[in-house]
C-alpha positions in Angstrom: -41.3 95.0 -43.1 -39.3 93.9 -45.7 -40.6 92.5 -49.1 -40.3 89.3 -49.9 -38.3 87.5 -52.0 -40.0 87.4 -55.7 -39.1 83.6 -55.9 -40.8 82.5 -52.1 -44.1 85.3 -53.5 -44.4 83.1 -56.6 -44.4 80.1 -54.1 -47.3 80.9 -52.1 -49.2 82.3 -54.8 -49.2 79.7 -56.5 -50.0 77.3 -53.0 -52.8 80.3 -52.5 -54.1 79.6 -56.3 -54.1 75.7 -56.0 -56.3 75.9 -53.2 -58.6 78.2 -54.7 -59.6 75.7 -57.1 -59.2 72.6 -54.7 -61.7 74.7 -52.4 -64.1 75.3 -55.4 -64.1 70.8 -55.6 -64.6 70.2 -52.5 -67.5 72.9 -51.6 -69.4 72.3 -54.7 -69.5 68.4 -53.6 -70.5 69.5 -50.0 -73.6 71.1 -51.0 -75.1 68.0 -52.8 -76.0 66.4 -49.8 -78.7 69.4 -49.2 -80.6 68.0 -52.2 -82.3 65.8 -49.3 -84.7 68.8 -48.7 -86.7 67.4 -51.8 -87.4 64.7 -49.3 -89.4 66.7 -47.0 -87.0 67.0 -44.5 -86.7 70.9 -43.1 -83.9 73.4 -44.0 -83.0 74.2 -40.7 -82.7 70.8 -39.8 -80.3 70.1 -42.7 -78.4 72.8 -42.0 -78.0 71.9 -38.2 -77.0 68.4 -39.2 -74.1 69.9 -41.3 -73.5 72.3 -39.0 -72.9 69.2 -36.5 -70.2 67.6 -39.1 -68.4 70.9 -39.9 -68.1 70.9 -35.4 -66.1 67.9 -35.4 -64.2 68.5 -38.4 -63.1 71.7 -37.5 -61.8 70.7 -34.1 -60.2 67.2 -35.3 -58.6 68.1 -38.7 -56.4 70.6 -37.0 -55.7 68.7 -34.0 -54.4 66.3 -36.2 -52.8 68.5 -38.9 -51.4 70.9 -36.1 -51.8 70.4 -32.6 -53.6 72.2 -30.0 -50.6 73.6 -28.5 -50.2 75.0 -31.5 -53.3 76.6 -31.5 -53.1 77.9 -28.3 -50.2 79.9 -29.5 -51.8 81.4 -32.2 -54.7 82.4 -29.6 -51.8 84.1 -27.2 -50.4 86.4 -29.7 -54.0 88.1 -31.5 -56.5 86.9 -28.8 -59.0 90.0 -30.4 -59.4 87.5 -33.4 -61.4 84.8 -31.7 -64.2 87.5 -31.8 -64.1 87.7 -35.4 -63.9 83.9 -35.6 -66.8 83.5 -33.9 -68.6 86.7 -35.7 -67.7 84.9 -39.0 -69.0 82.3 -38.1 -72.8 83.2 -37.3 -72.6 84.8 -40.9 -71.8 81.3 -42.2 -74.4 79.5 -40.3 -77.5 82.3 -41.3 -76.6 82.0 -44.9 -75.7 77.9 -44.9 -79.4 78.2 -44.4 -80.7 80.3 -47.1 -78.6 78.3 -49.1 -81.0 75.1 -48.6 -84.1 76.9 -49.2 -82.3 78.3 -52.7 -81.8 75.0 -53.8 -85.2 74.0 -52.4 -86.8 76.4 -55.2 -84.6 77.0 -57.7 -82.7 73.9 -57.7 -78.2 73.1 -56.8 -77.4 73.9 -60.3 -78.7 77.6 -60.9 -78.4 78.3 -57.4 -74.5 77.9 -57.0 -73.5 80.5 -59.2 -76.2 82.7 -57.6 -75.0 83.2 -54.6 -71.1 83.0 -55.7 -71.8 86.8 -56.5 -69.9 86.9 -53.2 -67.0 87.2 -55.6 -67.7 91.1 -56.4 -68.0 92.1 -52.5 -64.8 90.3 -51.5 -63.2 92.5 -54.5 -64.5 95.7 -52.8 -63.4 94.8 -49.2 -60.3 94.0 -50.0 -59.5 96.5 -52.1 -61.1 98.9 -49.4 -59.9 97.4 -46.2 -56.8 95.7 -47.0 -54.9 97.3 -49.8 -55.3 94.6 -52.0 -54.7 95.8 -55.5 -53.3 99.1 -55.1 -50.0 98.6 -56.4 -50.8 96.5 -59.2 -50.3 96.7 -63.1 -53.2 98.4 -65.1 -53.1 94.8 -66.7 -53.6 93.4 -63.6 -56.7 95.3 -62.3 -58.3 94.8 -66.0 -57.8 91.1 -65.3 -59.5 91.2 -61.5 -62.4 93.8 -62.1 -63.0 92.3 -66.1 -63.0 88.9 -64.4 -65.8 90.5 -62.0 -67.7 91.7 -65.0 -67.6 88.4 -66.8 -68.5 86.4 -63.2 -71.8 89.1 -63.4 -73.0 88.4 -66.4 -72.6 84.2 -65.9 -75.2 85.7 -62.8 -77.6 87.5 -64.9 -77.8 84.8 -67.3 -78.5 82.1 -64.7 -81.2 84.0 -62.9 -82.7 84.5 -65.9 -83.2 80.6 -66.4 -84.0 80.4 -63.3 -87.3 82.7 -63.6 -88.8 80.3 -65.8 -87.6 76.8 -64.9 -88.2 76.7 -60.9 -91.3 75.6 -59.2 -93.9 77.7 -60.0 -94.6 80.9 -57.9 -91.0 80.3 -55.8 -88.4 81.6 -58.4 -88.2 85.2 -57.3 -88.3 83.4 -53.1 -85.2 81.1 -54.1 -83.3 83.7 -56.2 -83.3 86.5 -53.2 -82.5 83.4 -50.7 -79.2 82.9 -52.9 -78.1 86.1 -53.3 -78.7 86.5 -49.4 -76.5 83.9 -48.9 -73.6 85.3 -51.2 -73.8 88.7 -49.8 -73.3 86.9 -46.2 -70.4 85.1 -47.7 -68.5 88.0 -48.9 -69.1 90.1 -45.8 -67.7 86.9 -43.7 -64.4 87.1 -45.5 -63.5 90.2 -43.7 -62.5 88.5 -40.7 -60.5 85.8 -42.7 -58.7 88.5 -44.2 -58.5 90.4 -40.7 -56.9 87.0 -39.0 -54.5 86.3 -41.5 -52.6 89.8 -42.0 -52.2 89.6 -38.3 -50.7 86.4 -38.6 -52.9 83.7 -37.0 -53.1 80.4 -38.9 -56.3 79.5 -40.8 -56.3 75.9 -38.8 -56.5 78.1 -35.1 -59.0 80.6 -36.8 -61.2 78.0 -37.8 -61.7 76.4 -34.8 -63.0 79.4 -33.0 -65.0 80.2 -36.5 -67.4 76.5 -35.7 -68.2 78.1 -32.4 -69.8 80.8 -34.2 -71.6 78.5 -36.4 -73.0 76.2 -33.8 -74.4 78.4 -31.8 -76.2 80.5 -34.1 -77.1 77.3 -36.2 -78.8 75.9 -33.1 -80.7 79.1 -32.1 -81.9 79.4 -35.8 -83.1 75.6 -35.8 -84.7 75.9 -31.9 -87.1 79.1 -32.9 -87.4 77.4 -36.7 -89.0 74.0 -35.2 -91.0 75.3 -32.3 -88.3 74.7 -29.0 -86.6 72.1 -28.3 -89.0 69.9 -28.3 -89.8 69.9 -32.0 -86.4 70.0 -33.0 -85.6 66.9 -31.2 -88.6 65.4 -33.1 -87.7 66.8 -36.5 -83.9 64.9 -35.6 -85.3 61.8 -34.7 -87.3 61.4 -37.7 -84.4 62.5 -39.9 -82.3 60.2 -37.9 -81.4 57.2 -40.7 -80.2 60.7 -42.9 -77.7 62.4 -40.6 -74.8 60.7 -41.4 -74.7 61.8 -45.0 -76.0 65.6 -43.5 -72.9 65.7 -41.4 -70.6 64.2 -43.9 -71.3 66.9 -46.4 -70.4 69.0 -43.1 -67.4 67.4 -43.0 -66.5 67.9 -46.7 -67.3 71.2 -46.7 -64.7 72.0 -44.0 -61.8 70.0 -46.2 -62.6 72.5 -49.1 -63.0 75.4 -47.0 -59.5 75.1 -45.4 -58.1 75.2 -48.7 -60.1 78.3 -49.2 -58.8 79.8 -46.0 -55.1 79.3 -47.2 -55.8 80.7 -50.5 -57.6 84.1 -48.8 -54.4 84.3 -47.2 -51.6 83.4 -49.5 -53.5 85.3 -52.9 -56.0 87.8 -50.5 -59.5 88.0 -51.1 -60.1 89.3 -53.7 -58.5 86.7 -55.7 -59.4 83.6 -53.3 -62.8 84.1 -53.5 -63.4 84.1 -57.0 -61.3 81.0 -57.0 -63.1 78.7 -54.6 -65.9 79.7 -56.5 -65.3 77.7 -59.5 -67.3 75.6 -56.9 -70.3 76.3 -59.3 -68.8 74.2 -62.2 -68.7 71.5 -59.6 -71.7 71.9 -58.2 -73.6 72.2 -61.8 -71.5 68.8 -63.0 -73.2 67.3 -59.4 -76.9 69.0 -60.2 -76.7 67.8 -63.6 -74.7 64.7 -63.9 -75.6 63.0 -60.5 -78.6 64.2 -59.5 -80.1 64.8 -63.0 -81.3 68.4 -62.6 -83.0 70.1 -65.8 -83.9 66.3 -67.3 -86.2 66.9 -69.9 -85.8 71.1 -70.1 -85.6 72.6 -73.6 -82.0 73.0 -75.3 -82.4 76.8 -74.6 -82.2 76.0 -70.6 -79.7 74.1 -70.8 -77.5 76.6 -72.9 -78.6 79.6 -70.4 -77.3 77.5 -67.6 -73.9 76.0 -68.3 -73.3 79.2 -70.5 -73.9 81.4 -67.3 -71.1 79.0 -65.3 -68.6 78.8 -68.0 -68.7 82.6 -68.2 -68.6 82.8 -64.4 -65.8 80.3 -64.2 -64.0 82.2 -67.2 -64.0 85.4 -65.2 -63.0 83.7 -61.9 -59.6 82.2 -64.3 -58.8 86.2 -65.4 -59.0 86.9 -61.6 -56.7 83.7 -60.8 -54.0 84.9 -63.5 -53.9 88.5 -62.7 -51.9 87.2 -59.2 -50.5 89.9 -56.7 -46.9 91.6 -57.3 -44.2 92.7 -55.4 -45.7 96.1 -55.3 -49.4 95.1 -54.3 -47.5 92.5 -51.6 -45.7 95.7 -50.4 -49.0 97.4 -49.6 -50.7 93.8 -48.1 -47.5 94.4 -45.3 -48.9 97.9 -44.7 -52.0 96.6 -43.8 -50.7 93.8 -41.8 -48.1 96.5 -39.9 -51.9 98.7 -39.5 -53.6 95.7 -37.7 -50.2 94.6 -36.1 -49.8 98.0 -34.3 -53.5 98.2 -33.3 -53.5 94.9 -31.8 -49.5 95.3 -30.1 -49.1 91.5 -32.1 -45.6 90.8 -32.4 -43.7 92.0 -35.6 -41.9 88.5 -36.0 -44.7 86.6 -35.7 -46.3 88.7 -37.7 -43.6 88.8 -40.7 -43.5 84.8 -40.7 -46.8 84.4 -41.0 -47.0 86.7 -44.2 -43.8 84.7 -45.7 -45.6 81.1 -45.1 -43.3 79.9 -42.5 -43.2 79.0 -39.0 -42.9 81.8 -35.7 -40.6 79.2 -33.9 -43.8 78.1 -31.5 -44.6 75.0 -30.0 -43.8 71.6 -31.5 -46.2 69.9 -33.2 -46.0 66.7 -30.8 -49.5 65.6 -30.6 -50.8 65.3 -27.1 -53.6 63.0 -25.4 -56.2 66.2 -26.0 -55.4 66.3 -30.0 -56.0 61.7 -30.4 -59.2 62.4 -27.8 -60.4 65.3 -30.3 -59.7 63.0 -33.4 -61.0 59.8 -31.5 -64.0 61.6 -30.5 -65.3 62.7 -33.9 -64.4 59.4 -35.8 -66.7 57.5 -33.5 -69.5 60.0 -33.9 -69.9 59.4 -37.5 -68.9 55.9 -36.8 -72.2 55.8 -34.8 -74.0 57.5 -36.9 -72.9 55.5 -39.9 -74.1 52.3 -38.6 -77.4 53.8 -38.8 -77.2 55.4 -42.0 -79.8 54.3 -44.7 -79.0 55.4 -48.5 -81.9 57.7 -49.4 -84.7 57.8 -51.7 -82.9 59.8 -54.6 -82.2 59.3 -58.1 -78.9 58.9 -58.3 -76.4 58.8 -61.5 -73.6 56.1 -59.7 -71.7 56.3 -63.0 -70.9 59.7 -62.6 -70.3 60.1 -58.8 -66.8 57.9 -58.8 -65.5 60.1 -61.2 -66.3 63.2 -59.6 -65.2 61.9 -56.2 -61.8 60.6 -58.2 -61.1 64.1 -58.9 -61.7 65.2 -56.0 -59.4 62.9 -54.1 -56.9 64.0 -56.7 -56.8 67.6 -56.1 -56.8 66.9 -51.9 -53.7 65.1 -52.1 -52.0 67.2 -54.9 -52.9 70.9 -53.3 -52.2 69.1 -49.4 -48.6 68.1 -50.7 -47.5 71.5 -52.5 -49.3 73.3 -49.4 -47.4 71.1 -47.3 -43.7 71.9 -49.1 -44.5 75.2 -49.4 -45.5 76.4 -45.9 -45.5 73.4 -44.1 -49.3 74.4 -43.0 -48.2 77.8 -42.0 
């Protein structure tokens, strides 16, 4: 292949590095609605009920972004990838859950950055599976691995609070839950990575990825509540809560498409660190919102916000040490590797590396893509109408700012992502 041109590499890295960080907003918000656990209601009902929301958002957004025709496409040339889709997708489901019981023990502020140590294993897979940064600058690898050391220590730090400031006798239960969960995490980015050197779109992967989740979501919450019939029971008694369950579902899927584009457009090895300045968002919700740590000594308060700036420090070293023309050159060997072992087609291949289109389908929307979009407004429409705000101390002041910024970032990262690749 040939390399790119240094101005269009500097283009999409800097798309790739925007939606690192609009990821990291709009995942750290999606895990606040799991504070409902400390209402009594089960993880592996919480989970399912996001689970539900991330389903319909995963199938609408990119009806409506893309097309299904579109899709469809993507799904001719590497058809291999909708196993991986669906294989990442069960890892996301089994450690969505452990994520709920972490922050049933040890609470959404020191959890976050717990089981963001996903960071260090998407370093060492893509540095070992897909050439991501051999090629670069000595400078370059100080900044990535440093970055990791820094992003360790933050870790360290917050486990330690941890150990002393969760409910008693369920520290050491809540800390291994969240580190679970990251080392799910990182393992699941292998078939992001995978999909996107062999060109397939992160809106076609991740509609195959939900079927993944689902499925083992559902099998995880049948055997977790006694059969069907005590899952059914454990819904309908949850059933004025849902709504906000499968809206954090649905947030979580806005954040993690941005995530998806920056695995592709900065690898991930960079993208993952990024999205997971997620824990500054989710300790501003913990803390600000929710009023975690109220009424804790100075000293915990210092251990925990020092532990996220250091983790978020390291996570900017990572973001600033951004691929070359070399290391890019080395990506296209890996994506001519998968390309020949899969007989994918070179061109589509090549476009898909340089952000653009492979001259497929148009994007007309057709009566399947409104029925997809149609469908899943009307179930959270439904849902909504039942919807009762619950029982929690809430800080209002603080959650129209947050959700300000949010917004902000959506509609900044969507435009540049849309001039830039056009959602390729």
């Amino acid at each position: 292949m040939d390399p790119l041109d240094a101005g269009r590499l500097r283009r999409l890295q800097l798309a790739g590095i925007a939606s690192g960080f609009t990821a990291g907003a709009w995942l750290g918000a999606a895990e606040a609605p799991t504070k409902m656990v400390t209402l009594g209601l089960s993880p592996v009902v919480i989970s399912l009920a996001m689970v539900v929301g991330v389903f319909l958002a995963r199938w609408s957004l990119p009806a409506l972004l893309r097309g299904t025709s579109a899709i469809r496409a993507d799904v001719r040339q590497a058809p291999h990838l909708i196993v991986w889709a669906v294989l990442a997708g069960c890892l996301w489901a089994v450690a969505n859950t452990l994520t709920v019981y972490a922050i049933r023990d040890i609470g959404l502020s020191i959890a976050f950055p717990l089981w963001n140590a996903n960071s260090l294993l998407g370093i060492l897979w893509g540095a070992v599976f897909f050439n991501e940064l051999r090629g670069a600058a000595w400078t370059r690898l100080l900044g990535v691995l440093g970055g990791a050391a820094v992003m360790f220590a933050g870790a360290t730090l917050l486990a330690v609070a941890s150990s002393t400031q969760a409910p008693a006798g369920h520290a050491a239960r809540g800390v291994a839950a969240a580190l679970a969960a990251g080392a799910l995490w990182g393992t699941m980015y292998i078939p992001y990575r995978k999909a996107y050197l062999s060109g397939m779109n992160p809106l076609a992967f991740v509609t195959f990825f939900t079927v993944g989740e689902l499925g083992m979501m559902l099998s995880l919450a049948l055997g977790g509540s006694g059969g069907l019939s005590g899952l059914v029971t454990q819904l309908s008694a949850a059933r004025d809560v849902l709504f906000w369950l499968m809206l954090g579902g649905f947030v979580w899927v806005l954040g993690d498409l941005f995530q998806q584009y920056a695995a592709k457009y900065v690898g991930i090895s960079r993208g993952i660190p990024l999205s997971n300045t997620n824990q500054l968002w989710g300790l501003a919700w913990g803390l600000l919102v929710f009023g975690e740590l109220r009424g804790h000594a100075a000293a915990t308060y210092g251990q925990v916000i020092g532990g996220s700036l250091l983790m978020a420090l390291g996570a900017v070293a990572i973001a600033l040490a951004s691929a070359t023309g070399a290391e890019h050159i080395r990506w296209q060997e890996a994506a001519e590797r998968e390309r020949a072992r899969y007989g994918i087609d070179p061109a589509y291949v090549r476009a898909a590396l340089a952000g653009e289109g492979t001259g497929g389908p148009s994007r007309q929307r057709t009566w399947l893509d409104w029925t997809l979009v149609v469908g899943a407004t009307a179930v959270f429409v439904a849902f909504g109408f039942i919807a009762r705000v619950p029982n929690l101390a809430l800080s209002w002041g603080w959650v129209v700012p947050l959700t300000l910024a949010m917004l902000v970032l959506l509609f900044g990262t969507g435009w540049l992502l849309w001039r830039t690749t056009r959602f390729n």
